[in-house]
FIDRENGU-431253 format. One record per residue (C-alpha): x, y, z; residue number from 1; residue in three letters. Coordinates in nm, 4 decimals, padded with zeros to 6 digits, always signed. Example, Ala and Ser with C-alpha at 12.3 -4.5 7.8 and 13.67 -1.06 7.14 Angstrom:
// FIDRENGU-431253
> x,y,z,k,r
> +01.2300,-00.4500,+00.7800,1,ALA
> +01.3670,-00.1060,+00.7140,2,SER
//
This chain:
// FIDRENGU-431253
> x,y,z,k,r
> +01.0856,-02.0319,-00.6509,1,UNK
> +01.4012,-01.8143,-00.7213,2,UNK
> +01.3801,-01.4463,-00.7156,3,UNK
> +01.1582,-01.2194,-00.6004,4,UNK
> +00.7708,-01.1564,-00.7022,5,UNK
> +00.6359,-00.9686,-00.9207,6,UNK
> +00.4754,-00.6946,-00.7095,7,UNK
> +00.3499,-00.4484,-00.9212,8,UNK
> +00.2817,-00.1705,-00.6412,9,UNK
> +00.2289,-00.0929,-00.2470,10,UNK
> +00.0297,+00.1338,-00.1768,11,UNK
> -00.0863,+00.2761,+00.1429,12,UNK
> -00.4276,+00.3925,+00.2025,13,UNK
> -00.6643,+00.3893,+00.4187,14,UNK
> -00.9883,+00.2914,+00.2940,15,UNK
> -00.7888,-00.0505,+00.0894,16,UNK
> -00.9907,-00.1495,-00.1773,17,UNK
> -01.2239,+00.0651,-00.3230,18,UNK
> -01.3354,+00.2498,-00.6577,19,UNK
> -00.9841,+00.4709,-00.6633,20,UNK
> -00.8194,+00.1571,-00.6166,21,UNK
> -00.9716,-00.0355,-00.9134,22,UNK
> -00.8129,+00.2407,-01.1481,23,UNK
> -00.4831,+00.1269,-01.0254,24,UNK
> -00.5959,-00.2577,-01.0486,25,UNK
> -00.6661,-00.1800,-01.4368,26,UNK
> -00.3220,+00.0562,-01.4795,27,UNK
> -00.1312,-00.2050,-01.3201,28,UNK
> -00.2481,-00.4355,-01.5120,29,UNK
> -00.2318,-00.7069,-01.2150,30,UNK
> -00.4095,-01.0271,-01.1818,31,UNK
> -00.3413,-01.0644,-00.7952,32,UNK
> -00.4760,-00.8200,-00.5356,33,UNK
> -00.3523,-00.8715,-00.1593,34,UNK
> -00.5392,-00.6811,+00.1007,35,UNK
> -00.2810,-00.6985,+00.3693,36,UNK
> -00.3935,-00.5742,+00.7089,37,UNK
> -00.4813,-00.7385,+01.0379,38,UNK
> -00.8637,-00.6140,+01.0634,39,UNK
> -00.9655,-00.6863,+00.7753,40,UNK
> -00.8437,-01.0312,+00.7294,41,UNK
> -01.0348,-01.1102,+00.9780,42,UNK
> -01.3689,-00.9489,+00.8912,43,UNK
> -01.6127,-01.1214,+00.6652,44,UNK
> -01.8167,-00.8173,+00.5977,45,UNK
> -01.5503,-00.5769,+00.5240,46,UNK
> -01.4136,-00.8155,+00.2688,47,UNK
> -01.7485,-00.8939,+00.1151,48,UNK
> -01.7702,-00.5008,+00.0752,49,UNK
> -01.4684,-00.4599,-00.0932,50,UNK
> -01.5068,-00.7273,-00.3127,51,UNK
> -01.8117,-00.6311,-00.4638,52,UNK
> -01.6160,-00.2916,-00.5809,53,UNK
> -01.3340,-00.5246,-00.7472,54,UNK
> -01.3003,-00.6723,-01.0712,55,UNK
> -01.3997,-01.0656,-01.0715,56,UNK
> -01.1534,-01.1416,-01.2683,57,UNK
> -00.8665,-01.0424,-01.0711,58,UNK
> -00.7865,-01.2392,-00.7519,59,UNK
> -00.8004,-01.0978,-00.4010,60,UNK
> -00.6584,-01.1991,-00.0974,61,UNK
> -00.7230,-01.0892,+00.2652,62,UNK
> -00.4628,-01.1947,+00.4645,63,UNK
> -00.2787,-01.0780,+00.7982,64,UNK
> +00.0571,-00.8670,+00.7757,65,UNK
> +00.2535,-01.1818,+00.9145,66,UNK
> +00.0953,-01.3875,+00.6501,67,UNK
> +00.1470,-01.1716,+00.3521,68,UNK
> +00.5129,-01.1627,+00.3845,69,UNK
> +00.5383,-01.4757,+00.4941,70,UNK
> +00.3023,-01.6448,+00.1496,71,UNK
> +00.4395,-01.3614,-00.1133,72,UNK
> +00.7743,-01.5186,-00.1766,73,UNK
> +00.5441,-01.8396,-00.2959,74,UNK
> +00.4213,-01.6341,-00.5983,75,UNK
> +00.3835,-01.7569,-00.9009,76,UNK
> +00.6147,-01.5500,-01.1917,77,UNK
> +00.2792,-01.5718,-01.3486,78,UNK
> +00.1163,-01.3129,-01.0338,79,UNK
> +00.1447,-00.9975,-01.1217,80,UNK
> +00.0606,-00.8423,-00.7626,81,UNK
> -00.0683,-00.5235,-00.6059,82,UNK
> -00.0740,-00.5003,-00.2301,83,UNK
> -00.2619,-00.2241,-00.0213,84,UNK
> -00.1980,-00.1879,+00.3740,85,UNK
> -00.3839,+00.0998,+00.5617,86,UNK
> -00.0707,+00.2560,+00.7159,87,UNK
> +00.2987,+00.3431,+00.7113,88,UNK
> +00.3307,+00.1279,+01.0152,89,UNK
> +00.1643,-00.1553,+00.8328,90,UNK
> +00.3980,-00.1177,+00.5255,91,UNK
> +00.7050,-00.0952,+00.7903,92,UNK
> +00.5725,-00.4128,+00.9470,93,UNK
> +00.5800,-00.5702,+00.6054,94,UNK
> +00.9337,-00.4642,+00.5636,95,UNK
> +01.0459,-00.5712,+00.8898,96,UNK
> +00.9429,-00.9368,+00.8570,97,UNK
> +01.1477,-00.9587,+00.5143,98,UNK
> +00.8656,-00.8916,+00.2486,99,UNK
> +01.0642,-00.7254,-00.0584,100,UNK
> +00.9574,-00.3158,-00.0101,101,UNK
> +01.1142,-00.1198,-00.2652,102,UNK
> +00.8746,+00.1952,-00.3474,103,UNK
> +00.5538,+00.2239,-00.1809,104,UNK
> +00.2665,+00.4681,-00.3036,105,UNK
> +00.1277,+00.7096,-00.0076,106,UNK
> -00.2443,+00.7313,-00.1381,107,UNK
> -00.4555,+00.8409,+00.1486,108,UNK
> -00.4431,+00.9006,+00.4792,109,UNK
> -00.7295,+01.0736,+00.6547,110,UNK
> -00.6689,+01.3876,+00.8479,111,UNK
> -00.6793,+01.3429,+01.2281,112,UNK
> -00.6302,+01.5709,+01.4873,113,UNK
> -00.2473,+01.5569,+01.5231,114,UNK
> -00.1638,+01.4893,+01.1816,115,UNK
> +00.0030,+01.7325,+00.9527,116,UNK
> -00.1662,+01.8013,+00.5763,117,UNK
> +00.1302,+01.7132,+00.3037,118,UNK
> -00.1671,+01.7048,+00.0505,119,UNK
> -00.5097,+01.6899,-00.0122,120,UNK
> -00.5479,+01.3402,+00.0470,121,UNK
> -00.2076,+01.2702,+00.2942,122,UNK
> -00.2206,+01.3174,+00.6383,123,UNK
> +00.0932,+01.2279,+00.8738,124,UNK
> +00.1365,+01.2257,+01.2595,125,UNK
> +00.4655,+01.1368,+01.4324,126,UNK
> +00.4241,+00.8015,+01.4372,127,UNK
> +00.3591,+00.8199,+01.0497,128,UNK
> +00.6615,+01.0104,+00.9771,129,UNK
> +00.8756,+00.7796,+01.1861,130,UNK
> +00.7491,+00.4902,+01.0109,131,UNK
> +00.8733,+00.6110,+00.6996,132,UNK
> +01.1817,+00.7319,+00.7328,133,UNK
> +01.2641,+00.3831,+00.8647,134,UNK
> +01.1331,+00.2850,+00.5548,135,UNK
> +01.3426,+00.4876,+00.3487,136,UNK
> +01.6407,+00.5005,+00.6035,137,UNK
> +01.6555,+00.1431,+00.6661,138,UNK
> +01.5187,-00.0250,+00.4055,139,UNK
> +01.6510,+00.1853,+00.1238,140,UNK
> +01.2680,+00.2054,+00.0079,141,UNK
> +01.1368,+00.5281,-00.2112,142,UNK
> +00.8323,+00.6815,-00.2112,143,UNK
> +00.5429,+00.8608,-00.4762,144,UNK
> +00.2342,+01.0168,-00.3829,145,UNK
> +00.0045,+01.0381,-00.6717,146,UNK
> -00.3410,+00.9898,-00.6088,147,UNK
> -00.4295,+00.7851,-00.9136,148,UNK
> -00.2932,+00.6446,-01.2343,149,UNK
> -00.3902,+00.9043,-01.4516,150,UNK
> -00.3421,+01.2200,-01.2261,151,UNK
> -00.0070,+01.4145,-01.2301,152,UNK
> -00.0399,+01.5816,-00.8740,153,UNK
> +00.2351,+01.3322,-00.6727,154,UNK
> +00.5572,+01.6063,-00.7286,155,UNK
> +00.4310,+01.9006,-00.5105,156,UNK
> +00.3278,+01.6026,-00.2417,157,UNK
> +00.6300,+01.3950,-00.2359,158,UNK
> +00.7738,+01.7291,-00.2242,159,UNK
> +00.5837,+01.7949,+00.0918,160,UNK
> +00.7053,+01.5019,+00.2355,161,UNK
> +01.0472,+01.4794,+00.1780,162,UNK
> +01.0327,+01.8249,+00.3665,163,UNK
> +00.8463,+01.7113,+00.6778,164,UNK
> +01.0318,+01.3444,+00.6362,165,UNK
> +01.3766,+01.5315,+00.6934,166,UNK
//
């Protein structure tokens, strides 16, 4: 296949696939979902949970982070794909074993002791921050923060974190 595939969105967040997630699905418009994290890929029942929230008629995939960007330059130009890791450091691995990361959407990440708020639903430690600014710094890849399709709250956030991201 020549070029690259039609990824639709990235978007990191922690809980993967679940009712936020299937607004996206529908905004997107995609017909390809890719669950890409190592857990999960792995885990019958976590998969059987979060297919029951998705659409049937749009295809998911759980695979590994090796696998996904290994399998996504074999898309079809027909896939239209969305892909959801758990973490910056997943979406860094994806980047560092050549899949194509140009903008990735920071949805949710719990708070933690150690991590600092940028929003209501985005909370970053060190390791987070470091993770994307290699992102951005290395792999020329941009950022947005909104929480869903339809809400307009990503500025002051990706405001936030262009602040703590330096």
């Amino acid at each position: 296949m020549d070029g690259e595939p039609n990824i639709k969105m990235v978007r990191i967040d922690e809980r993967l696939i679940h009712g936020q997630g299937q607004l996206w699905i529908k905004s997107l418009g995609v017909n390809l979902v890719i669950c890409a994290d190592d857990k999960v890929a792995s885990d019958s029942m976590q998969q059987s949970l979060m297919r029951s929230v998705a659409s049937k008629d749009v295809g998911l995939r759980f695979w590994n982070l090796d696998r996904t960007a290994k399998v996504i330059w074999k898309a079809l130009p027909t896939q239209s794909i969305f892909v959801i890791v758990s973490s910056p450091k997943d979406a860094l691995t994806l980047a560092e074993q050549g899949f194509p990361l140009k903008e990735v959407n920071i949805g949710n990440i719990h708070a933690k002791e150690g991590k600092e708020k940028i929003s209501q639903f985005i909370y970053l430690d060190e390791k987070d921050k470091e993770a994307l600014r290699i992102l951005r710094d290395k792999y020329g890849c941009i950022f947005n923060t909104k929480t869903s399709p339809v809400s307009n709250d990503g500025a002051q956030s990706l405001e936030n974190l262009k602040n703590v991201l330096g």
